[in-house]
Each structure stands twice: as structure tokens, then as C-alpha cells.
PDB file of N, CA, C and O in Angstrom:
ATOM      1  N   UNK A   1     -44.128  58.665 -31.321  1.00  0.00           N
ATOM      2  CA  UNK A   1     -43.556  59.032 -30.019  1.00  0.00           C
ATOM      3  C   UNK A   1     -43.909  60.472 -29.675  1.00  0.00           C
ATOM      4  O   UNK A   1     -44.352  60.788 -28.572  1.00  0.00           O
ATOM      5  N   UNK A   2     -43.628  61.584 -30.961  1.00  0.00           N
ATOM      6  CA  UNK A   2     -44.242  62.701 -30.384  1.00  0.00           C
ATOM      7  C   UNK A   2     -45.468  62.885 -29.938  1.00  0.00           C
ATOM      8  O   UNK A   2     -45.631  63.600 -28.949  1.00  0.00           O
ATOM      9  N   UNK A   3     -46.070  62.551 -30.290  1.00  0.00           N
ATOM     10  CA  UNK A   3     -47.799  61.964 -30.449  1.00  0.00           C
ATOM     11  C   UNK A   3     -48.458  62.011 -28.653  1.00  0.00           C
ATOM     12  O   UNK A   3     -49.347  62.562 -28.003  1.00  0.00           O
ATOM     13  N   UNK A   4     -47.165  60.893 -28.446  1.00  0.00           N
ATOM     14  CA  UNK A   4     -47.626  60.492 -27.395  1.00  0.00           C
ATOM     15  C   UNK A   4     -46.930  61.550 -25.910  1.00  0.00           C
ATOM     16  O   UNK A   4     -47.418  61.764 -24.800  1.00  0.00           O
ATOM     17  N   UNK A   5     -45.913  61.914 -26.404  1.00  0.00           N
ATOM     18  CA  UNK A   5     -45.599  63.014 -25.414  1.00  0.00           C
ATOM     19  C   UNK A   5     -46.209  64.335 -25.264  1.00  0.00           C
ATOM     20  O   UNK A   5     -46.145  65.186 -24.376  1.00  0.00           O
ATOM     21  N   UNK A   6     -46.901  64.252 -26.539  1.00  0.00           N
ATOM     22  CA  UNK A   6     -47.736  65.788 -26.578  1.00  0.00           C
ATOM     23  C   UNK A   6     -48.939  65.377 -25.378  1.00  0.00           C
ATOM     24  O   UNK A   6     -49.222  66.082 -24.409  1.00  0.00           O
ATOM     25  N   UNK A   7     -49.571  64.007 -25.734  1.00  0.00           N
ATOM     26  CA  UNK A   7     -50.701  63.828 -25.133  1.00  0.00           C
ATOM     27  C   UNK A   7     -50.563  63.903 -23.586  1.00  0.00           C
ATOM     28  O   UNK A   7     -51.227  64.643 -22.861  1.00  0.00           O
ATOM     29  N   UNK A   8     -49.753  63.164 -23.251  1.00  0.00           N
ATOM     30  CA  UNK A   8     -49.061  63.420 -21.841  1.00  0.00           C
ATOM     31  C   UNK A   8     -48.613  64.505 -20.982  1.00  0.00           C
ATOM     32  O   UNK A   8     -48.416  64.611 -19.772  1.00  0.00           O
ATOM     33  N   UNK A   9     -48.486  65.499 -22.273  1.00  0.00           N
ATOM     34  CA  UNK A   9     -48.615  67.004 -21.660  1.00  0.00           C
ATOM     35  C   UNK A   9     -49.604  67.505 -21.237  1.00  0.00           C
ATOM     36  O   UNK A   9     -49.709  68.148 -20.192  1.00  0.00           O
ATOM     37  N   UNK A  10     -50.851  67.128 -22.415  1.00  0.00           N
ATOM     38  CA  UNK A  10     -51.833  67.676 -22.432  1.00  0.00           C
ATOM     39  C   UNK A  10     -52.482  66.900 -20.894  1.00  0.00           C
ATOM     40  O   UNK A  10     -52.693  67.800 -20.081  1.00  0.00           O
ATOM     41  N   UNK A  11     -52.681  66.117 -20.568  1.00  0.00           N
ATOM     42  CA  UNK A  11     -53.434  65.542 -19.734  1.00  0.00           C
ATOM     43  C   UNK A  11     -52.299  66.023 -18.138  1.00  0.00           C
ATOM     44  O   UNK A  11     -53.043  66.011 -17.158  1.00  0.00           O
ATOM     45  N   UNK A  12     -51.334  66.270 -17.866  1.00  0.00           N
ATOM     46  CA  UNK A  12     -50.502  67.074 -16.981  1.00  0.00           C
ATOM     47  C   UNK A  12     -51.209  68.230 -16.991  1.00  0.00           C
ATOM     48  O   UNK A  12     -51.639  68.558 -15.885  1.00  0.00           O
ATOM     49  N   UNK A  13     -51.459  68.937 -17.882  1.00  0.00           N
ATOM     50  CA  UNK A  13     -51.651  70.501 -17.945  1.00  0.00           C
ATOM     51  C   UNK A  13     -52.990  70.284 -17.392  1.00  0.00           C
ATOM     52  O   UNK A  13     -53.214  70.927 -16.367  1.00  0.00           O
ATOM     53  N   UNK A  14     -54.291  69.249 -17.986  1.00  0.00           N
ATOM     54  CA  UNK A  14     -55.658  69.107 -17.604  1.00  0.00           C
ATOM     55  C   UNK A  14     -55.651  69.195 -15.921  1.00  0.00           C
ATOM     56  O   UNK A  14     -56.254  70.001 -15.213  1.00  0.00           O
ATOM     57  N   UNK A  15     -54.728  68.047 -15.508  1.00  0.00           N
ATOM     58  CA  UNK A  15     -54.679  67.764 -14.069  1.00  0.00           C
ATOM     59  C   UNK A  15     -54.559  69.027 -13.121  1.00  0.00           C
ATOM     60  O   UNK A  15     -55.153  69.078 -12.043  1.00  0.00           O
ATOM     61  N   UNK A  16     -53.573  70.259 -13.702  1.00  0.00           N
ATOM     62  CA  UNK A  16     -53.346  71.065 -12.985  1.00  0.00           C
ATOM     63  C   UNK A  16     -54.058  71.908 -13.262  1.00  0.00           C
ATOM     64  O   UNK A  16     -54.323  72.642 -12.310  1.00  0.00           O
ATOM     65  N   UNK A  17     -54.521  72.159 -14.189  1.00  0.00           N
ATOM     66  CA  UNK A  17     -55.591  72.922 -14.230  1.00  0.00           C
ATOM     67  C   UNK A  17     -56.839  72.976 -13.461  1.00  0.00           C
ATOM     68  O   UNK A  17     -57.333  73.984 -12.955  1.00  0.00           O
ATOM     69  N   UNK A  18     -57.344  71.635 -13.426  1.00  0.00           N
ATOM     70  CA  UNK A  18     -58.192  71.099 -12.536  1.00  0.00           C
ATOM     71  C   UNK A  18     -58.475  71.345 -10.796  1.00  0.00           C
ATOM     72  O   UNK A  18     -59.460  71.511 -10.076  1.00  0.00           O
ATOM     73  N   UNK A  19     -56.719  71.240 -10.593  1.00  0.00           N
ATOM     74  CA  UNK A  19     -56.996  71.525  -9.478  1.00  0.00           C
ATOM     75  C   UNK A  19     -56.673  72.714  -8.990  1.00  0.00           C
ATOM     76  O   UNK A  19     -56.840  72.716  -7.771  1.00  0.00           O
ATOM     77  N   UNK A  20     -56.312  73.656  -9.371  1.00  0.00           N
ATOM     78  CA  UNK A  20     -56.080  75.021  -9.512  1.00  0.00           C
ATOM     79  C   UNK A  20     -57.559  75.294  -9.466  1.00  0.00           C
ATOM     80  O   UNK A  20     -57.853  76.212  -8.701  1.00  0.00           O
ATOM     81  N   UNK A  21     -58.647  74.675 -10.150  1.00  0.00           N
ATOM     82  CA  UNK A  21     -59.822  75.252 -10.402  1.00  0.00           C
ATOM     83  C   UNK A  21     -60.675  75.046  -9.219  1.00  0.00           C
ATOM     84  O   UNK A  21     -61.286  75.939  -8.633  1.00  0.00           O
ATOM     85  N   UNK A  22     -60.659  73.332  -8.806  1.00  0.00           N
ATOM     86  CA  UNK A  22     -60.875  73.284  -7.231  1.00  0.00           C
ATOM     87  C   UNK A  22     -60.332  74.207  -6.293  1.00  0.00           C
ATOM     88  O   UNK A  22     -60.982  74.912  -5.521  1.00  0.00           O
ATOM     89  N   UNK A  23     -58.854  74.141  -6.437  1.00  0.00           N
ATOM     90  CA  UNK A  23     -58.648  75.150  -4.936  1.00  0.00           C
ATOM     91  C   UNK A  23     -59.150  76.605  -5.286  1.00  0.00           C
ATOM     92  O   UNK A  23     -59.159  77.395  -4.342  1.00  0.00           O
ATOM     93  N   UNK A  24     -59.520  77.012  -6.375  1.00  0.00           N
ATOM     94  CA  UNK A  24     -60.390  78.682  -6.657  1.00  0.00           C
ATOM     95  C   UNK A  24     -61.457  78.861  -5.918  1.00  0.00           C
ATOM     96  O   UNK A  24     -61.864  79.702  -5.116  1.00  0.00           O
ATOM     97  N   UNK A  25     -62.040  77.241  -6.668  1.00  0.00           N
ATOM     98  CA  UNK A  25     -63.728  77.572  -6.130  1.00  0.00           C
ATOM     99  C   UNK A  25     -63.223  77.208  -4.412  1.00  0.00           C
ATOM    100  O   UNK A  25     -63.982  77.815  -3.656  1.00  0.00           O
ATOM    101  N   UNK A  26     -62.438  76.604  -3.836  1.00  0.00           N
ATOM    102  CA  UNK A  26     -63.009  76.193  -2.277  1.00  0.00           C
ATOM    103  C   UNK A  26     -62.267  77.807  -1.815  1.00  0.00           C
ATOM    104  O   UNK A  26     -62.363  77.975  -0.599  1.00  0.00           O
ATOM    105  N   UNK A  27     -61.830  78.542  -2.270  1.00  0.00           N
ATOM    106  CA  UNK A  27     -61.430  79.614  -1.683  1.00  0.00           C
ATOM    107  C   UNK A  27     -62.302  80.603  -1.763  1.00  0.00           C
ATOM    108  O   UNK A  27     -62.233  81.556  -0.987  1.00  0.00           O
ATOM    109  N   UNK A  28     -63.318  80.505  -2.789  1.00  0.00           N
ATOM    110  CA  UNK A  28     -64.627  81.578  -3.165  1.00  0.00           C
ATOM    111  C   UNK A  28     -65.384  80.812  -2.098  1.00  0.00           C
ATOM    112  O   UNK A  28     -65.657  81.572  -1.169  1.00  0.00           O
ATOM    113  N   UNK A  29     -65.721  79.860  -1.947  1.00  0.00           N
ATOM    114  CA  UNK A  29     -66.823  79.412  -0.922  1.00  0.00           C
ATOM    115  C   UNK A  29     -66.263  79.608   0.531  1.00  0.00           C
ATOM    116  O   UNK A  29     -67.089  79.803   1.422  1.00  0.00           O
ATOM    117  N   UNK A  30     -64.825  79.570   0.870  1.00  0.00           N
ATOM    118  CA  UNK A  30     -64.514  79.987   2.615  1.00  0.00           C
ATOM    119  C   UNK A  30     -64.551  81.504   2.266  1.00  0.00           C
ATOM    120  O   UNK A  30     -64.906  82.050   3.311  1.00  0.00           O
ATOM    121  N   UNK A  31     -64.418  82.156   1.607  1.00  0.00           N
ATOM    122  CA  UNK A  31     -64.356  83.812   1.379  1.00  0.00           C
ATOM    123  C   UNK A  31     -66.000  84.115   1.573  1.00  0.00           C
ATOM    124  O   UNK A  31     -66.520  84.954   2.308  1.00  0.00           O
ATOM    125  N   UNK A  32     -66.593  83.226   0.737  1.00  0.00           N
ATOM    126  CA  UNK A  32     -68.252  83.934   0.865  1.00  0.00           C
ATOM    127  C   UNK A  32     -68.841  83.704   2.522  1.00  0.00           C
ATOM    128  O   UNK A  32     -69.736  84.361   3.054  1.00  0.00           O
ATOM    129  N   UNK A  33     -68.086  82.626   3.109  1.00  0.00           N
ATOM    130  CA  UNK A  33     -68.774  81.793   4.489  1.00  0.00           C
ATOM    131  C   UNK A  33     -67.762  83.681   5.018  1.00  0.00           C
ATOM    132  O   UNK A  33     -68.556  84.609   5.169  1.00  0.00           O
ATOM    133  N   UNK A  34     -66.891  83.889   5.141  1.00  0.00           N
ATOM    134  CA  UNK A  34     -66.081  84.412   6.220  1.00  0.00           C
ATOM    135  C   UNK A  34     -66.951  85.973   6.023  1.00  0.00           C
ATOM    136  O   UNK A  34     -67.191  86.760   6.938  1.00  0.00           O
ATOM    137  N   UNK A  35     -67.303  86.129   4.657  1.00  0.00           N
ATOM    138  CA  UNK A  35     -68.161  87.189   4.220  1.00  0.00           C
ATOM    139  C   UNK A  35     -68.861  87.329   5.232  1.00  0.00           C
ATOM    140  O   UNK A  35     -68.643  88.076   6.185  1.00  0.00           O
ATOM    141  N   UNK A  36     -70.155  86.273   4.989  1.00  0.00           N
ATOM    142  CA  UNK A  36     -71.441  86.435   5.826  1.00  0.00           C
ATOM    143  C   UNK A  36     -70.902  86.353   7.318  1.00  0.00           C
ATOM    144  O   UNK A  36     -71.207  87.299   8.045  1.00  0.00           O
ATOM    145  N   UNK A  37     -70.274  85.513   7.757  1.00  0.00           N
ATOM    146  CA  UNK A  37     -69.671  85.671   9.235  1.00  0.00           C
ATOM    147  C   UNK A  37     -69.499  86.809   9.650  1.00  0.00           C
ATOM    148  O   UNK A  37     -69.845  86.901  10.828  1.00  0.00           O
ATOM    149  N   UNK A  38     -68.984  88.062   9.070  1.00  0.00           N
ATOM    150  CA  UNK A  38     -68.747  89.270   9.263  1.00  0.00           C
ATOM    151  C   UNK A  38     -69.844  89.949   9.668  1.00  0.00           C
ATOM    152  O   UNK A  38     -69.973  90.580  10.717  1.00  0.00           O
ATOM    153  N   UNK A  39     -70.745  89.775   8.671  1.00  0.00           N
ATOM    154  CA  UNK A  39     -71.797  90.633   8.862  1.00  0.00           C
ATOM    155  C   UNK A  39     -72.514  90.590  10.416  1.00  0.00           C
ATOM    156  O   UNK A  39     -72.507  89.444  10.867  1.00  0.00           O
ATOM    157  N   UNK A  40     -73.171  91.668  11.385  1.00  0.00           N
ATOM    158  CA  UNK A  40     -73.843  91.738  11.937  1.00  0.00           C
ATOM    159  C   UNK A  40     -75.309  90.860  11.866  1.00  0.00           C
ATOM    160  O   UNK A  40     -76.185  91.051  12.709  1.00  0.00           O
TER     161      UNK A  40
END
């Protein structure tokens, strides 16, 4: 049983991690677009 609740953590923690990592990168890519937009 512990076994299996550890694993269940672990794959919770993967998930959020995950998407924490998506919403990073889509915030580096509208930051780099708003970048160049700036520029002259």
C-alpha cells in the first residue's frame, strides 16, 4: 500500500511539474515575440 501511494505521488508531482514547465516555456516564447515587437 505504501508502495503504491508513494507512486501516486510521484506521478502528481511529474504532472505538475510538467506543466509548470509548459507554462515557462509558453511564457519565454510570448516574452521573446513581445521582445522583438518592441524593437524598431
Amino acid at each position: 500500500m505504501e508502495v503504491a501511494r508513494m507512486v501516486s505521488l510521484a506521478i502528481c508531482i511529474a504532472i505538475v511539474l510538467g506543466a509548470l514547465g509548459k507554462f515557462a516555456i509558453n511564457l519565454a516564447k510570448a516574452y521573446e515575440i513581445k521582445k522583438n515587437a518592441d524593437k524598431p
